[in-house]
MOPAC internal coordinates of N, CA, C and O (Angstrom, degrees):
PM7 1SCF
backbone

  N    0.0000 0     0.00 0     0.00 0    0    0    0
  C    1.4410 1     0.00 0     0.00 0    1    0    0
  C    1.5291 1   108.56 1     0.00 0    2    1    0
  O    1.2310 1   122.89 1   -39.91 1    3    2    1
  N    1.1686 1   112.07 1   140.09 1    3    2    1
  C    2.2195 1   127.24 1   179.82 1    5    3    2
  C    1.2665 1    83.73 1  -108.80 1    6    5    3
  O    1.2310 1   129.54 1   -19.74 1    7    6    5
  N    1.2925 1    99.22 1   160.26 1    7    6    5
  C    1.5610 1   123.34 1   159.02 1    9    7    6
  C    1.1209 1   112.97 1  -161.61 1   10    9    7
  O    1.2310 1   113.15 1   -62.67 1   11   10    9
  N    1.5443 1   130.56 1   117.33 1   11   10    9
  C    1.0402 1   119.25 1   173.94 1   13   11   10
  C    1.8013 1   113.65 1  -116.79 1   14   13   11
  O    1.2310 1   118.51 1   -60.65 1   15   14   13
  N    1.3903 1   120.45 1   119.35 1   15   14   13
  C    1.1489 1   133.64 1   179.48 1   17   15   14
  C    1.5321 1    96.63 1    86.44 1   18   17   15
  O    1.2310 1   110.87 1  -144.48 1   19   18   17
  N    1.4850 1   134.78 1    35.52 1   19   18   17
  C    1.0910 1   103.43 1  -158.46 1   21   19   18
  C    1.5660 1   134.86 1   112.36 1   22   21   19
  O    1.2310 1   127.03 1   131.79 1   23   22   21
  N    1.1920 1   104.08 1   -48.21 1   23   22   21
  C    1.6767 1   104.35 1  -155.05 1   25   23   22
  C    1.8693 1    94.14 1  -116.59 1   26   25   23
  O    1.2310 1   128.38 1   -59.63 1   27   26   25
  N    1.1824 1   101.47 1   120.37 1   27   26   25
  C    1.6365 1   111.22 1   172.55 1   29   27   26
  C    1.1970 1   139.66 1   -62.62 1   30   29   27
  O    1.2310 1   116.90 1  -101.56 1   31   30   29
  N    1.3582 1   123.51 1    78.44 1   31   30   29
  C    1.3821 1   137.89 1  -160.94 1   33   31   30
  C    1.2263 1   109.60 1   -37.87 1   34   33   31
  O    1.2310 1   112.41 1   152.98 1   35   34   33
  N    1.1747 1   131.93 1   -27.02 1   35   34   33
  C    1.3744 1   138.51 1  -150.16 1   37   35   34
  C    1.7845 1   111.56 1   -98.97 1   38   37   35
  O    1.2310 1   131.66 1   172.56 1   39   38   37
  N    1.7081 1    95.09 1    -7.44 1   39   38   37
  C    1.6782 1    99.67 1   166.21 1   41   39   38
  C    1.1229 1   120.74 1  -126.16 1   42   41   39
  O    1.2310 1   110.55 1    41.71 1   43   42   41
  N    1.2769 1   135.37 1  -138.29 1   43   42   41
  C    1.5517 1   120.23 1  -179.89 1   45   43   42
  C    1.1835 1    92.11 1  -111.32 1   46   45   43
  O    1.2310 1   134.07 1   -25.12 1   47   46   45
  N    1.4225 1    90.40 1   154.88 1   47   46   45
  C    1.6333 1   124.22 1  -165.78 1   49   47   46
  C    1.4486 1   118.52 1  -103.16 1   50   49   47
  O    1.2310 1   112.42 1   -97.57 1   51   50   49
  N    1.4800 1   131.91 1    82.43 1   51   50   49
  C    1.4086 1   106.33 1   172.04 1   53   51   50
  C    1.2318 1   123.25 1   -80.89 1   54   53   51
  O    1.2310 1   119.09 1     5.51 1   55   54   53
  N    1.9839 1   119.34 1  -174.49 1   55   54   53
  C    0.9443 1   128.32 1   170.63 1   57   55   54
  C    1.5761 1   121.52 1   -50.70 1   58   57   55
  O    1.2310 1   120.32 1   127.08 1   59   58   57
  N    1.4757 1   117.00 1   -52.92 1   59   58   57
  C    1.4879 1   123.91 1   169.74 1   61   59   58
  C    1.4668 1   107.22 1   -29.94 1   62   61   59
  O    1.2310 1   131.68 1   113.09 1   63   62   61
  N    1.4972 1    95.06 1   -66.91 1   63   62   61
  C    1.6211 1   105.31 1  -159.97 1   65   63   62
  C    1.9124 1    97.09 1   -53.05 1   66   65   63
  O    1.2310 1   112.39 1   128.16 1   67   66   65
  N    1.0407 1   131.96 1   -51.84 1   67   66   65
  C    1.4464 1   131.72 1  -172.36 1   69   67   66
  C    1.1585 1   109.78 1   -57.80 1   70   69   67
  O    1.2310 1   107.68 1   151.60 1   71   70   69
  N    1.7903 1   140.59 1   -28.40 1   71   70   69
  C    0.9808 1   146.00 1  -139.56 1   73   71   70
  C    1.8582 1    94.83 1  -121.50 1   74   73   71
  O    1.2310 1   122.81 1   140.96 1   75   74   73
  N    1.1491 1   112.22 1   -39.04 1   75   74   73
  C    1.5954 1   126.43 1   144.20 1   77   75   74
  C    1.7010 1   121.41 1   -28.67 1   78   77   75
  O    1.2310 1   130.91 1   108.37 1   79   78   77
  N    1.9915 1    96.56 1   -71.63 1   79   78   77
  C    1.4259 1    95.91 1   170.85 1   81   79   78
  C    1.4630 1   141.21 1   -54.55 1   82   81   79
  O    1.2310 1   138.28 1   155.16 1   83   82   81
  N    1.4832 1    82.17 1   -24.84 1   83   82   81
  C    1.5521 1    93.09 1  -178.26 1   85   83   82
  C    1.4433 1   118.08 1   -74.20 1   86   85   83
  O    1.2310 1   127.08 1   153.08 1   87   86   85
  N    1.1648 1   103.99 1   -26.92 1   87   86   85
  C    1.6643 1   112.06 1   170.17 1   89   87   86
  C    1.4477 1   127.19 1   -69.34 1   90   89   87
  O    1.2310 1   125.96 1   143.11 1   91   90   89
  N    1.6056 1   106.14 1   -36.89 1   91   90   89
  C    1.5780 1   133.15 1   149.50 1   93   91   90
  C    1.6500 1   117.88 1   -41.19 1   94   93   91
  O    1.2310 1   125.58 1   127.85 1   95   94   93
  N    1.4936 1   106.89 1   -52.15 1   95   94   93
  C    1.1403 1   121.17 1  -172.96 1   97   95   94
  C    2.1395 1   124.32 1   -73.93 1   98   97   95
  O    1.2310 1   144.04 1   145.57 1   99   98   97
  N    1.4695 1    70.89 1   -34.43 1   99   98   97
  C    1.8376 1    89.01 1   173.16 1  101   99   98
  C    1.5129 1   105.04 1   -83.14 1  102  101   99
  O    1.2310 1   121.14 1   144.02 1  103  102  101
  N    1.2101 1   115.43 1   -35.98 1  103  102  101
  C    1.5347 1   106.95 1   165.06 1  105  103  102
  C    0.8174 1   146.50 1    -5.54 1  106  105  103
  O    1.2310 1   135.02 1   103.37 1  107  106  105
  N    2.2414 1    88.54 1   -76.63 1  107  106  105
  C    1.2343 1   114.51 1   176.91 1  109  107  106
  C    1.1036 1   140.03 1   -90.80 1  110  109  107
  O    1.2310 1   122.27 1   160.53 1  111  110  109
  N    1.4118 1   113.25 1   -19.47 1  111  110  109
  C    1.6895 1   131.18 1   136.60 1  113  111  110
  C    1.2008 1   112.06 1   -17.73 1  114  113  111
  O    1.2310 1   118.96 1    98.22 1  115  114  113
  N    1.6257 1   119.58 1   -81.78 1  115  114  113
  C    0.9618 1   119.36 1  -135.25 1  117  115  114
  C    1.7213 1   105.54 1  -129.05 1  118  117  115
  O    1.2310 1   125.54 1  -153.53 1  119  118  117
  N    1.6197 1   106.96 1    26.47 1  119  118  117
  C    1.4034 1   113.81 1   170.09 1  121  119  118
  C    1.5154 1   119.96 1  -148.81 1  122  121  119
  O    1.2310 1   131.72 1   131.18 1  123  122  121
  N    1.5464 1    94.97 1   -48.82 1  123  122  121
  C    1.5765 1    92.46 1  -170.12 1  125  123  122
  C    1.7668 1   112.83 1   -78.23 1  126  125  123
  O    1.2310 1   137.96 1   162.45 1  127  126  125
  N    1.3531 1    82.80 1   -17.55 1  127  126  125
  C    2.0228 1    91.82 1  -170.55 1  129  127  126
  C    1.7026 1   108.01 1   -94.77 1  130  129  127
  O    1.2310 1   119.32 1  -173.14 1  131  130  129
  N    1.6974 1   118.90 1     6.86 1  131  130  129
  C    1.2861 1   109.72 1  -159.61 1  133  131  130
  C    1.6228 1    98.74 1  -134.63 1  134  133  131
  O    1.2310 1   126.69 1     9.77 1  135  134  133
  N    1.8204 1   104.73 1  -170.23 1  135  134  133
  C    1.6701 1   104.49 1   176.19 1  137  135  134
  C    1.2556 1   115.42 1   -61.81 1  138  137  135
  O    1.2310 1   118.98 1   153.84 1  139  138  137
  N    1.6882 1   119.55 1   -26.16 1  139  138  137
  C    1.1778 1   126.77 1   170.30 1  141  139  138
  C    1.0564 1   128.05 1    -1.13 1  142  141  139
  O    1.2310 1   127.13 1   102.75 1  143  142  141
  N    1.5710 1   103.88 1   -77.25 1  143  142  141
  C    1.7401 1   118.93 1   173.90 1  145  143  142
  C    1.3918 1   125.43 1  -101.33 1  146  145  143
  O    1.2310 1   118.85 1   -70.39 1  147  146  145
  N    1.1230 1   119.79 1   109.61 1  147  146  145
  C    1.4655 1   120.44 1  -153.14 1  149  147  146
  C    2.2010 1    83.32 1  -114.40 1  150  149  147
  O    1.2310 1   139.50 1     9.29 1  151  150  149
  N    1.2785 1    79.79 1  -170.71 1  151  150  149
  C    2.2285 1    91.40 1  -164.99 1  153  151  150
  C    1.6143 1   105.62 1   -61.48 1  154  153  151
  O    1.2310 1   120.99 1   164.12 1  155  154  153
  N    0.9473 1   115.71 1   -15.88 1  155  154  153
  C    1.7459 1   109.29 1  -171.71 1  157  155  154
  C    1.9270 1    99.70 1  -107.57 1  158  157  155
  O    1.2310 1   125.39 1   153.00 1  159  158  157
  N    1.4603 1   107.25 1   -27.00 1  159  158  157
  C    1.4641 1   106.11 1   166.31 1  161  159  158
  C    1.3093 1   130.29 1   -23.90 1  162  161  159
  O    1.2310 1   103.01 1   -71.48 1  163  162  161
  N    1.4073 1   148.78 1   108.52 1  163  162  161
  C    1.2250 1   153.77 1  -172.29 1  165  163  162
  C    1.7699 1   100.67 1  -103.51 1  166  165  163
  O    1.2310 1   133.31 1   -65.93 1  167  166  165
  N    1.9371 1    91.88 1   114.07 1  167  166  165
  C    1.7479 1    89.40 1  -174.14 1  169  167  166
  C    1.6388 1   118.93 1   -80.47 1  170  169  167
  O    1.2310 1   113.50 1   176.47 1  171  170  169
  N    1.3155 1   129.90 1    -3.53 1  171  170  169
  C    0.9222 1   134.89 1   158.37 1  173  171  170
  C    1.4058 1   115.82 1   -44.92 1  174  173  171
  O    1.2310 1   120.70 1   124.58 1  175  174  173
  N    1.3897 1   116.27 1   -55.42 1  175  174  173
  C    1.3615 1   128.89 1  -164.15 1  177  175  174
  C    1.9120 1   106.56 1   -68.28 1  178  177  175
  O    1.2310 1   133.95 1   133.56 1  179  178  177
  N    1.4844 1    90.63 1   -46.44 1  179  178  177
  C    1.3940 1    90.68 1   170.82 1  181  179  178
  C    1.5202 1   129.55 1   -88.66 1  182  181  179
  O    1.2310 1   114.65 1  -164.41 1  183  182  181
  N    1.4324 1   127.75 1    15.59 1  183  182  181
  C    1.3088 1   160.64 1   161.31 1  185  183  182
  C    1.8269 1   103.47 1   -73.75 1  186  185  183
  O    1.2310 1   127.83 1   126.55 1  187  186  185
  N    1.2730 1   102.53 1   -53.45 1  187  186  185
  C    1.7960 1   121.02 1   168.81 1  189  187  186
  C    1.2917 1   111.76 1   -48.32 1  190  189  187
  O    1.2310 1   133.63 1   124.53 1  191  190  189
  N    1.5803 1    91.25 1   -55.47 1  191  190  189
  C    1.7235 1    95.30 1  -165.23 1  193  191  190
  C    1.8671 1   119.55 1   -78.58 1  194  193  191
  O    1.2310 1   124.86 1   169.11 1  195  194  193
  N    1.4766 1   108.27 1   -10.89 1  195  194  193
  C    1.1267 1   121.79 1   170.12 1  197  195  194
  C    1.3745 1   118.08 1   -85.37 1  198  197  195
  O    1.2310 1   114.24 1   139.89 1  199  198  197
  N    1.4124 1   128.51 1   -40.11 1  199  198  197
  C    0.9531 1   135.10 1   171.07 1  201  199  198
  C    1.4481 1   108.29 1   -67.57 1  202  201  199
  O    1.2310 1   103.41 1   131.15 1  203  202  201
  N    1.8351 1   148.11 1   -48.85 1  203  202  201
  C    0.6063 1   114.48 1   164.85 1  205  203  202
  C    1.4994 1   133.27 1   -72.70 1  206  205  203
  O    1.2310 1   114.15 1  -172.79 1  207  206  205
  N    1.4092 1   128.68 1     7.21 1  207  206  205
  C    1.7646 1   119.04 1   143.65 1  209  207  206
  C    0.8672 1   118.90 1   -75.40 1  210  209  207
  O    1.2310 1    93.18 1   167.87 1  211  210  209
  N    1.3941 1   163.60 1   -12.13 1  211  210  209
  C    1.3353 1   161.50 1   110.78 1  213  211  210
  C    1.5418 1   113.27 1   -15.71 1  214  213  211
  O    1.2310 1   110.29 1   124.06 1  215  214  213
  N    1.6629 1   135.84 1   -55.94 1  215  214  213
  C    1.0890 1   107.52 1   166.04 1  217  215  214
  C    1.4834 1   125.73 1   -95.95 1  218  217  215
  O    1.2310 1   119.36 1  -175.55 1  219  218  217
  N    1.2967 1   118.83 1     4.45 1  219  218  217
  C    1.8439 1   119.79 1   131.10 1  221  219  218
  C    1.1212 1   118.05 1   -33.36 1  222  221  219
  O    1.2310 1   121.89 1   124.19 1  223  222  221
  N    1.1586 1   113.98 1   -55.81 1  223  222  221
  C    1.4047 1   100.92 1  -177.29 1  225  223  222
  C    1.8728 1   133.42 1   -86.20 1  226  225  223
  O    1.2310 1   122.88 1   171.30 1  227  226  225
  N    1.4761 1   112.08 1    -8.70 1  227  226  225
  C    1.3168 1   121.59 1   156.98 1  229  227  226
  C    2.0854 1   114.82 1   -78.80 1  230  229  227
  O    1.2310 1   130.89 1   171.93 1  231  230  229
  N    1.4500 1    96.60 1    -8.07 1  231  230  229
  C    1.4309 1    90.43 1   168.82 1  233  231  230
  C    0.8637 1   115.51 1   -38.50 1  234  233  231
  O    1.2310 1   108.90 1   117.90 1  235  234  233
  N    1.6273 1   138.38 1   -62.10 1  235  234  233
  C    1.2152 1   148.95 1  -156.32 1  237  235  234
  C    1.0601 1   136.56 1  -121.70 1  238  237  235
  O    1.2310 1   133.20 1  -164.60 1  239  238  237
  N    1.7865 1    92.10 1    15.40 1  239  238  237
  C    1.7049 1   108.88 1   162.38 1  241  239  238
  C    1.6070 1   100.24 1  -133.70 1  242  241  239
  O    1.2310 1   117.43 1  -166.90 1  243  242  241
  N    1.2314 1   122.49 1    13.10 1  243  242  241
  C    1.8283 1   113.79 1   171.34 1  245  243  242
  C    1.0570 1   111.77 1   149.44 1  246  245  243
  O    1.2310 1   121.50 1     2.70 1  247  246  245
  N    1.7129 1   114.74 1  -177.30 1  247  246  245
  C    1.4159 1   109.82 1   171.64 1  249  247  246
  C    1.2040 1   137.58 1   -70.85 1  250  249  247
  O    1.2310 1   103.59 1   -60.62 1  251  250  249
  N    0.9944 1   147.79 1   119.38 1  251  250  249
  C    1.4895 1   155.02 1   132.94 1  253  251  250
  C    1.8227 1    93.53 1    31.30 1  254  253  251
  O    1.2310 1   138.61 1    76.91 1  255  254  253
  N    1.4863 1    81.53 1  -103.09 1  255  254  253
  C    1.7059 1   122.79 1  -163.57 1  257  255  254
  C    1.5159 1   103.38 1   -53.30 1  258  257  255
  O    1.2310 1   117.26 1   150.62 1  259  258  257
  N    1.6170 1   122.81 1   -29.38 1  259  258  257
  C    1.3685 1   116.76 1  -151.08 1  261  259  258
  C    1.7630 1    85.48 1  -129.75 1  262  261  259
  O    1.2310 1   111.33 1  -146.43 1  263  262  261
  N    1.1341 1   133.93 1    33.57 1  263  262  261
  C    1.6360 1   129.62 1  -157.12 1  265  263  262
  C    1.8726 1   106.29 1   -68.06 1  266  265  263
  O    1.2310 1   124.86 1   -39.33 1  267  266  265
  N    1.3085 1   108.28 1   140.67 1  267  266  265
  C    1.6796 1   121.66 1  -169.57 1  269  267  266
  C    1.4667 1    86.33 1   -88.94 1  270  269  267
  O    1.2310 1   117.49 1     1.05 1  271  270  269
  N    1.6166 1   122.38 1  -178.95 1  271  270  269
  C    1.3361 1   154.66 1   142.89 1  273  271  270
  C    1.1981 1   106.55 1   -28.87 1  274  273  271
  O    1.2310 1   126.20 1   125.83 1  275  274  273
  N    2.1553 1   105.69 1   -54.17 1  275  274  273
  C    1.2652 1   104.16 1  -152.83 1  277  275  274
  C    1.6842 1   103.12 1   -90.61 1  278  277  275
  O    1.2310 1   121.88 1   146.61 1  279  278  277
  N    1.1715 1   114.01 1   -33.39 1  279  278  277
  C    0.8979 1   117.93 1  -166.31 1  281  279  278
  C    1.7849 1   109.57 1   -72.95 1  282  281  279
  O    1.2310 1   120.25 1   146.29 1  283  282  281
  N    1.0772 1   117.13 1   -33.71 1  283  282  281
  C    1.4697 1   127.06 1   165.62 1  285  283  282
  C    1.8832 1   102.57 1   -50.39 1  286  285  283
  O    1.2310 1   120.03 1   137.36 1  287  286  285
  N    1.3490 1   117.55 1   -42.64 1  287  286  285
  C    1.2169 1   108.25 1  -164.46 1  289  287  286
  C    1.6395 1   101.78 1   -77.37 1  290  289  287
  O    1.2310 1   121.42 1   150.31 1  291  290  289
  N    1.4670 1   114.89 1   -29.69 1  291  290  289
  C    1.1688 1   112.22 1   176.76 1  293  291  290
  C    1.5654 1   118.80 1   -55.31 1  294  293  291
  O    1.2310 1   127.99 1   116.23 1  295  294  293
  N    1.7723 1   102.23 1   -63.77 1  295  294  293
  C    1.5615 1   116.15 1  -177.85 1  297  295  294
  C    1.5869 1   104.63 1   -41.86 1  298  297  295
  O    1.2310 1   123.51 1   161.54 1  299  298  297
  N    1.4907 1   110.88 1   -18.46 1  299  298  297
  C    1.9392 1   101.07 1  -166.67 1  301  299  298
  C    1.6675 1   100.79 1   -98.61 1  302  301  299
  O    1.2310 1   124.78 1  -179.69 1  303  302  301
  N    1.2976 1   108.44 1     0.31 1  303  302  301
  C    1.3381 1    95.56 1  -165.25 1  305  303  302
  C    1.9650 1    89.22 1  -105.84 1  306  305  303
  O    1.2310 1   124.23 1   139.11 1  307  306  305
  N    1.3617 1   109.48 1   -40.89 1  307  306  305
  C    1.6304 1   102.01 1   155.47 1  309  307  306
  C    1.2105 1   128.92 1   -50.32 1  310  309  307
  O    1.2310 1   123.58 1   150.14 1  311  310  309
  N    1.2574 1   110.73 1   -29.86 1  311  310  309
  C    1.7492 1   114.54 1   166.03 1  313  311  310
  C    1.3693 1   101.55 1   -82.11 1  314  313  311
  O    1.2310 1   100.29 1   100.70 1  315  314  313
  N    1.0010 1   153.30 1   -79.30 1  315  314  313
  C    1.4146 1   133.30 1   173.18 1  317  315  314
  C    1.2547 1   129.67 1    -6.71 1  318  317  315
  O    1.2310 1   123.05 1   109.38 1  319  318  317
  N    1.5716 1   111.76 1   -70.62 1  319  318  317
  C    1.1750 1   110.55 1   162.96 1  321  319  318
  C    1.4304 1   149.28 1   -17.76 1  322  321  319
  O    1.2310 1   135.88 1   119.04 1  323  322  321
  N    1.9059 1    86.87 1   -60.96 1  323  322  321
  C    1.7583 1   125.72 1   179.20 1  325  323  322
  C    1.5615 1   103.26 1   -51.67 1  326  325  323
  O    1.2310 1   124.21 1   138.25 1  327  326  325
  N    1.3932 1   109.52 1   -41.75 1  327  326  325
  C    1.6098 1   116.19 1  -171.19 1  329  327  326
  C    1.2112 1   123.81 1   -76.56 1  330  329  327
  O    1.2310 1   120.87 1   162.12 1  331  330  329
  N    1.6691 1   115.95 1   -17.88 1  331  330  329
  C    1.5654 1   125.16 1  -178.62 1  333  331  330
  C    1.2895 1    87.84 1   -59.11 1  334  333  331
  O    1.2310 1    94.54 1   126.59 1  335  334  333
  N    1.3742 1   161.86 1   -53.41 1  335  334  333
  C    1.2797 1   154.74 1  -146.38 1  337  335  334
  C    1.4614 1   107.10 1   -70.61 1  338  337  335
  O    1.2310 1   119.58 1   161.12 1  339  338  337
  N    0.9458 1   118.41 1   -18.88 1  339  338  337
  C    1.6395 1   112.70 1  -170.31 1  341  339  338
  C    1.6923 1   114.47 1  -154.70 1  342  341  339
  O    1.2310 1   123.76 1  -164.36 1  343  342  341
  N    1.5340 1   110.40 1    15.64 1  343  342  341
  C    1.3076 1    93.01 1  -166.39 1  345  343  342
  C    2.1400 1    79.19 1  -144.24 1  346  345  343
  O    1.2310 1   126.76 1   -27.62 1  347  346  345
  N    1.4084 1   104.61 1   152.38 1  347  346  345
  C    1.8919 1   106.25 1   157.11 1  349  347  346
  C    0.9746 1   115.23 1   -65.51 1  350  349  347
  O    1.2310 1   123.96 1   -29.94 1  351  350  349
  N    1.8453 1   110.02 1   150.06 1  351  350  349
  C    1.0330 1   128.14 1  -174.17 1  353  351  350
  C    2.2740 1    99.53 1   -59.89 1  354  353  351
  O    1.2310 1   125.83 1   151.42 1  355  354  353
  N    1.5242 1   106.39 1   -28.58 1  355  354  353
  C    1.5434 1    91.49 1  -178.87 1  357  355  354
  C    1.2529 1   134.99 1   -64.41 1  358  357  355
  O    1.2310 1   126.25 1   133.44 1  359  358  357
  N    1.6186 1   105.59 1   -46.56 1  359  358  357
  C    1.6519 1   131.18 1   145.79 1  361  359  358
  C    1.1804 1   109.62 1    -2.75 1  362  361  359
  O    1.2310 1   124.12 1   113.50 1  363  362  361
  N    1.3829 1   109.70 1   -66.50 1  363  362  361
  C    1.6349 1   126.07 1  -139.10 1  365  363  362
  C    1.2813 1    89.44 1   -95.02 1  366  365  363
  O    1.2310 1   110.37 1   138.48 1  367  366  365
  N    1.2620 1   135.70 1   -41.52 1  367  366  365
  C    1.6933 1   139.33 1  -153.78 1  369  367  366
  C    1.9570 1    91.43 1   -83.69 1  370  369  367
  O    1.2310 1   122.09 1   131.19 1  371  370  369
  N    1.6940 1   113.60 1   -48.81 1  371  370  369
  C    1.2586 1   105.18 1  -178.74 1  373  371  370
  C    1.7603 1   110.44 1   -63.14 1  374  373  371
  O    1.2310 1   109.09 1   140.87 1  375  374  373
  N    1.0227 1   138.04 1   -39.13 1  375  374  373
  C    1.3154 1   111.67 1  -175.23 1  377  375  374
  C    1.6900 1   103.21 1  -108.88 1  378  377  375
  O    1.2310 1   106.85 1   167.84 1  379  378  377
  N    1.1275 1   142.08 1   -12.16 1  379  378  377
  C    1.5149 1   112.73 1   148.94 1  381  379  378
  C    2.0479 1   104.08 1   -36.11 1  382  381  379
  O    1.2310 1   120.27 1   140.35 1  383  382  381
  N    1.2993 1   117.10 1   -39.65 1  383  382  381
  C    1.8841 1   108.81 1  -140.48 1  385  383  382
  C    1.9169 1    84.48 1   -73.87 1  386  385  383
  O    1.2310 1   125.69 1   146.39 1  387  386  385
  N    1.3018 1   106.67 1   -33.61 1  387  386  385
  C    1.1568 1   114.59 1  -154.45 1  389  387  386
  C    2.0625 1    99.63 1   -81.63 1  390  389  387
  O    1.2310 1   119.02 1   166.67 1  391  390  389
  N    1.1820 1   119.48 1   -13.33 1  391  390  389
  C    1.3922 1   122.73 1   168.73 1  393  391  390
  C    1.0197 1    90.50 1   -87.70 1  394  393  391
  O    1.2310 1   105.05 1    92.72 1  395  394  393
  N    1.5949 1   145.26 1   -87.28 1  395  394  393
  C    1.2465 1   157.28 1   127.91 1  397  395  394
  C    2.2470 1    87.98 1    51.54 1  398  397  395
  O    1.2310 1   125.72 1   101.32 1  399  398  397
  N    1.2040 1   106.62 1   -78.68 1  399  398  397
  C    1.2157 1   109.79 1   173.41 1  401  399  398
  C    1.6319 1   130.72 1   -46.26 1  402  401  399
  O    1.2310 1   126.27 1   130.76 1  403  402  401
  N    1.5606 1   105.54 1   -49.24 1  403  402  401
  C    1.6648 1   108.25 1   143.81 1  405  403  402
  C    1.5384 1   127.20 1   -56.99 1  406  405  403
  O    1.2310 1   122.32 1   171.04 1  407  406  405
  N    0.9766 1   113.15 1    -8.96 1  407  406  405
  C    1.4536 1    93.51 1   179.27 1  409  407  406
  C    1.2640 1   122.85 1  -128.85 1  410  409  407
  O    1.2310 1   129.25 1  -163.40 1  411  410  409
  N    1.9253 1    99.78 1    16.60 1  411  410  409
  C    1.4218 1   114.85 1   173.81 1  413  411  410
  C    1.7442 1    89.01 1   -84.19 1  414  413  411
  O    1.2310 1   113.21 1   133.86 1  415  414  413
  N    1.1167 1   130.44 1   -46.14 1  415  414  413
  C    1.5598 1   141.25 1   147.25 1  417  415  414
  C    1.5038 1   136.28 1    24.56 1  418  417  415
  O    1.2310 1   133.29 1   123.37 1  419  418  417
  N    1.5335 1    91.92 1   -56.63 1  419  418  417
  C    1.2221 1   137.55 1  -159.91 1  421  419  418
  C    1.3301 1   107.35 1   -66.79 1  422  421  419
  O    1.2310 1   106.67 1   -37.89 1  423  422  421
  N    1.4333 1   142.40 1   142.11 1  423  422  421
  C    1.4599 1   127.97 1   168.23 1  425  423  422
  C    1.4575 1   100.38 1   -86.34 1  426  425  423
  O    1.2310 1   120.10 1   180.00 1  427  426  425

C-alpha cells in the first residue's frame, strides 16, 4: 500500500480526497517542516490556516466543497505559484509532482 498525504493510491481516488491532500500537503511545506511552528505552536490552528490558502486558491479556479480534476489542477498551480515567494523551486516541484500523482488518479 502508497499513500501519499494520506490518501491510498492503491484505491480510487476522488476529487475530495485530492483536495484534502492538498491541504495535508501545504501543511507540510509550509508548517509542520518549517520556523512556522515553533514549541507553543498549536497544529490545529495552523491546519486552519493552510486550509484556508488552499481554498483561496480554488476561488478562482472552482469549488471548494465540490472541486473538478480541472479545477484542482488549477487551485495547485495557484498554490504553486503562491509558494515561489517563500519556498525553493525543489520544495515546490517535489510536492506539486507528488499531487500531480493524485490527480493523474483521477477519472
Amino acid at each position: 500500500m502508497s499513500k501519499i498525504y494520506g490518501v491510498d493510491t492503491d484505491k480510487p481516488i476522488t476529487p475530495l480526497m485530492v483536495r484534502d491532500a492538498m491541504i495535508e500537503c501545504f501543511f507540510q511545506a509550509h508548517c509542520a517542516d518549517t520556523e512556522v511552528v515553533g514549541e507553543d505552536a498549536d497544529e490545529s490552528v495552523n491546519k486552519s490556516y493552510c486550509r484556508s490558502i488552499v481554498k483561496k486558491a480554488f476561488k478562482d479556479s472552482g469549488d471548494f466543497e465540490n472541486p473538478t480534476k480541472q479545477s484542482i489542477m488549477n487551485a495547485m498551480e495557484n498554490l504553486a505559484e503562491f509558494a515561489k515567494n517563500f519556498r525553493n523551486p525543489e520544495i515546490i516541484k517535489k510536492h506539486s509532482g507528488e499531487i500531480m500523482a493524485l490527480i493523474e488518479k483521477l477519472k
